[in-house]
C-alpha positions in Angstrom: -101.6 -81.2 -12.7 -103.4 -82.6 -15.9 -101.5 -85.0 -18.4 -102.3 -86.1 -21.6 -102.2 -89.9 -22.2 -103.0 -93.1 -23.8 -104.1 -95.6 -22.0 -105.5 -99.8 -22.1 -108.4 -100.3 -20.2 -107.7 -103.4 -17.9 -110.6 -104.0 -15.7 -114.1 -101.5 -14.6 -116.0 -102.1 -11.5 -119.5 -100.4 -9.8 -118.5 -97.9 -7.9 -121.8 -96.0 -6.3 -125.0 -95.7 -7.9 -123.8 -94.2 -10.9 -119.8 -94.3 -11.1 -116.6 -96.7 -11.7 -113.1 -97.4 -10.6 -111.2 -98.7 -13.7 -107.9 -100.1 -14.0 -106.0 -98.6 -16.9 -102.5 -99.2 -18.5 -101.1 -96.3 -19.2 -98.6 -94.9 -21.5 -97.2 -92.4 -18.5 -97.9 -94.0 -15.5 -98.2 -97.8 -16.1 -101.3 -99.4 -14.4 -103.2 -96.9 -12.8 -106.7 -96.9 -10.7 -109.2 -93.9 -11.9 -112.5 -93.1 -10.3 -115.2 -92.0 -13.2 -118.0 -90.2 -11.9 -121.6 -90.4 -13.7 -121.2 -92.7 -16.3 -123.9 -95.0 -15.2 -125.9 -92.5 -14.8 -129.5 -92.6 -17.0 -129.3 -89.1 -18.2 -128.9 -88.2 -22.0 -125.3 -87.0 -21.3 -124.2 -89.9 -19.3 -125.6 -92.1 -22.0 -123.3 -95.0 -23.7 -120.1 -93.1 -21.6 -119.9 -96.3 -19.8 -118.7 -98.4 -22.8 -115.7 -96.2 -23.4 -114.6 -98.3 -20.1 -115.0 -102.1 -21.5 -111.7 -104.0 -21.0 -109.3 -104.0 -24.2 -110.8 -100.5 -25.0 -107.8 -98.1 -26.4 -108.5 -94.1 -24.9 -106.9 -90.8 -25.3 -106.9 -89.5 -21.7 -106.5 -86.0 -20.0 -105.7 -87.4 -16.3 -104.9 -85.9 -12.8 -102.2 -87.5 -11.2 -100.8 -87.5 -7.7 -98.5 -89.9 -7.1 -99.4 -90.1 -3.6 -102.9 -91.2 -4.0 -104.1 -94.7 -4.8 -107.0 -93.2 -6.7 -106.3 -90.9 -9.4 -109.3 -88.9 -11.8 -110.0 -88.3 -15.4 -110.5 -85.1 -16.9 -111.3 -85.9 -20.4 -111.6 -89.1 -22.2 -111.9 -89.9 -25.9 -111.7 -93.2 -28.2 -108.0 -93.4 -29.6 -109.0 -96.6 -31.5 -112.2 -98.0 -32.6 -112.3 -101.4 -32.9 -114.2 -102.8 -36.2 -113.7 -106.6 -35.2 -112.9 -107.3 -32.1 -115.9 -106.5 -30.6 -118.1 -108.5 -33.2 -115.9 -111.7 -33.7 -115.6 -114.4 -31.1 -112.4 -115.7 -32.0 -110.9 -112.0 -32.2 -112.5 -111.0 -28.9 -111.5 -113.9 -27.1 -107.9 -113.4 -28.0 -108.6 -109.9 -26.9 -110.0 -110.5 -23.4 -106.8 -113.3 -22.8 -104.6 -110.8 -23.3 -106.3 -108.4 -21.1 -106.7 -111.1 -18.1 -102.8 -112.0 -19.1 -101.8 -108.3 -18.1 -103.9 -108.5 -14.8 -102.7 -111.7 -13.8 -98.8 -110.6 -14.9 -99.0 -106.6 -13.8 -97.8 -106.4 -10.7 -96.6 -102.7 -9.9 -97.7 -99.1 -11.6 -94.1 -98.3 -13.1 -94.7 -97.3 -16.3 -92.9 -99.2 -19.4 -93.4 -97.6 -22.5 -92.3 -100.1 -24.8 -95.3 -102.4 -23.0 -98.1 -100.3 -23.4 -96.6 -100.5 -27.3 -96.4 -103.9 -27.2 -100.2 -103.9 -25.9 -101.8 -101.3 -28.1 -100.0 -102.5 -31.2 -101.3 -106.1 -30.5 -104.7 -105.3 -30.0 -104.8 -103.2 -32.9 -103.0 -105.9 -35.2 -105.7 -108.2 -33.4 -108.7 -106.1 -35.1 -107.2 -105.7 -38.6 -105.4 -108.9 -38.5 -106.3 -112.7 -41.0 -107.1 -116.0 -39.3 -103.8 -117.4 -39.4 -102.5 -113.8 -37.2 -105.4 -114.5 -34.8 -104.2 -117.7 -34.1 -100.7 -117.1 -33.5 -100.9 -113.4 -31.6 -102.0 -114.5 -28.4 -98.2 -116.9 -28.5 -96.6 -114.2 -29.3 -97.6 -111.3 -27.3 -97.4 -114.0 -23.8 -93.7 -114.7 -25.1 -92.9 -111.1 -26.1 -95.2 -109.5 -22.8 -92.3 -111.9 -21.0 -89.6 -110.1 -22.7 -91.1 -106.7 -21.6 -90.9 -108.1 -18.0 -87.8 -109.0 -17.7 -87.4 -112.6 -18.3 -86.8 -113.2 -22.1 -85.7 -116.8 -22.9 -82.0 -116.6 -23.4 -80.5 -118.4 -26.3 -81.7 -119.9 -29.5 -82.8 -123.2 -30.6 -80.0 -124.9 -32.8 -78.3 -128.3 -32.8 -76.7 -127.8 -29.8 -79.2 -126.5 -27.6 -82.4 -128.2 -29.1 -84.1 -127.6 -25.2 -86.0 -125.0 -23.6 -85.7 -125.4 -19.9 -88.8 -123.1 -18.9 -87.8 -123.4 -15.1 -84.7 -121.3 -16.3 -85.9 -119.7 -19.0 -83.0 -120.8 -21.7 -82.0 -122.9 -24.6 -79.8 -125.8 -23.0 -77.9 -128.9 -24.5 -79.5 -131.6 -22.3 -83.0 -132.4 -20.6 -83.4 -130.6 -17.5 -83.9 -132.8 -14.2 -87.5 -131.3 -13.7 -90.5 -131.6 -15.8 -90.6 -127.7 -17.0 -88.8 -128.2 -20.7 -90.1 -128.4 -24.2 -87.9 -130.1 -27.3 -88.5 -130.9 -30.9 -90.7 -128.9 -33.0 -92.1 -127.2 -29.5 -88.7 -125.7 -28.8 -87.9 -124.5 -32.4 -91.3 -123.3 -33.0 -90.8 -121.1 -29.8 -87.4 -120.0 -30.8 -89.2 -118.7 -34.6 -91.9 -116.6 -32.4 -89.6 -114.9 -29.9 -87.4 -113.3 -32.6 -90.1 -112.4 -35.1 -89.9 -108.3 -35.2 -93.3 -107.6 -37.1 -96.1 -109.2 -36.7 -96.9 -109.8 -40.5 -94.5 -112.4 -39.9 -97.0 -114.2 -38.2 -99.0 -115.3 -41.0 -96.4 -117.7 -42.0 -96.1 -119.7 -39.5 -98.7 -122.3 -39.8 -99.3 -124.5 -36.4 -102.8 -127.0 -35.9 -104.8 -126.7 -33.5 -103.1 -129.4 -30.7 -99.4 -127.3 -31.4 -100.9 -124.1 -30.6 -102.7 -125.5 -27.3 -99.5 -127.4 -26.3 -97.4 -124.1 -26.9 -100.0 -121.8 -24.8 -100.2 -124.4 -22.2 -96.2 -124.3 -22.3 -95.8 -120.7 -22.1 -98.5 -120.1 -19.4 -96.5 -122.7 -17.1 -92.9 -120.1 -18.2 -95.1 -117.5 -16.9 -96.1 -118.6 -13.9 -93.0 -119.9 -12.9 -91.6 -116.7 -13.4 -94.3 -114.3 -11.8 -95.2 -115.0 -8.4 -98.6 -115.2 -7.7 -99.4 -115.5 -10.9 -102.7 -117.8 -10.6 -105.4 -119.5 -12.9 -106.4 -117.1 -15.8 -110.5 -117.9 -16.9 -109.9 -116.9 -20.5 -107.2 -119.6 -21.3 -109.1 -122.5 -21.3 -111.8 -120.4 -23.6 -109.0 -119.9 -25.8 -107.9 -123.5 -26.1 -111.5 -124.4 -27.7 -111.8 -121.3 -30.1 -108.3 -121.4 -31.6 -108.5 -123.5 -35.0 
């Protein structure tokens, strides 16, 4: 049976002389493995098809699915956003590609959410179209809000009385935790400002330097992988941490 879907392209591979296996986010089924015959081919039809399948790329898709197979095909595929910056600007594309390694590192099963694949078009998009300030802030927003998505959303608020995030257990708490996974201050209540923002226009107001924004990534990439196991070393992140003014 053929279904119509969106879909995030996560990560392309060889397959063959001529062909790919690319792992795709998809609106319908969650992450999903496609085999794409002849698009490395050198003919004048299979010209260029292979870029449609560059990680971060957003795709209308006509699909076969069998939820038996490991391996599903594509009937049809189409652009169902063209980027106009992200492809061109380092900063923008570098943001890009951490999100897309943050998804294969966090992505662990093919049930599909969604509200995620929302999450994940919506921020690439914003990502393209979006000022300096934006740029700097989305990829602390979408690890925090990606968490949320998952099912581990920091509980609590940052107030007086609970001025601590205890990353370990992923709450606001009154008092310094016995381990070394916490944040406090202007950490903490910068954290709680990003985790309730509901648009992400909101986002050019909140102005951070360079070391706060590196401090807060490195924070939230230690609350990831304390809460996804397996979760491993991501290539991009240190990238990040030198482009981000």
């Amino acid at each position: 049976m053929v279904h119509a879907t969106k879909g995030v392209v996560l990560r392309t591979v060889k397959y063959g002389d001529t062909s790919i296996i690319t792992s795709i986010y998809t609106e319908l089924f969650g992450i999903q493995q496609y085999i794409v015959k002849g698009v490395r081919q050198s003919s004048k039809t299979s010209a260029g098809k292979a870029s449609y399948f560059q990680p971060g790329a957003i795709l209308e898709l006509e699909v076969y699915h069998n939820e038996l197979k490991a391996l599903q095909f594509i009937k049809e595929y189409r652009w169902a956003y063209l980027y106009e910056q992200v492809l061109f600007d380092v900063v923008k594309n570098t943001v890009a590609m951490y999100i897309i390694e943050l998804l294969q590192h966090s992505l662990k099963q093919p049930e599909a959410n969604p509200e995620l694949f929302y999450l994940i078009e919506d921020t690439l998009k914003q990502l393209d179209k979006g000022s300096a300030t934006l740029t700097g802030n989305l990829p602390l927003y979408f690890t925090m809000h990606l968490a949320s998505e998952l099912g581990f959303q920091l509980q609590g608020d940052y107030s007086a009385a609970t001025p601590i995030i205890d990353l370990q257990e992923g709450m606001f708490v009154a008092d310094k935790p016995s381990h070394p996974y916490y944040l406090e201050g202007m950490l903490a209540q910068t954290t709680s400002t990003i985790t309730n923002l509901s648009f992400y226009n909101e986002l050019e107001h909140i102005q951070l330097n360079q070391q706060t924004r590196r401090n807060l990534l490195e924070a939230f990439q230690l609350f990831l992988s304390l809460h996804i196991s397996g979760f491993g070393q991501m290539k991009s992140y240190k990238i990040l941490q030198e482009v981000l003014a």
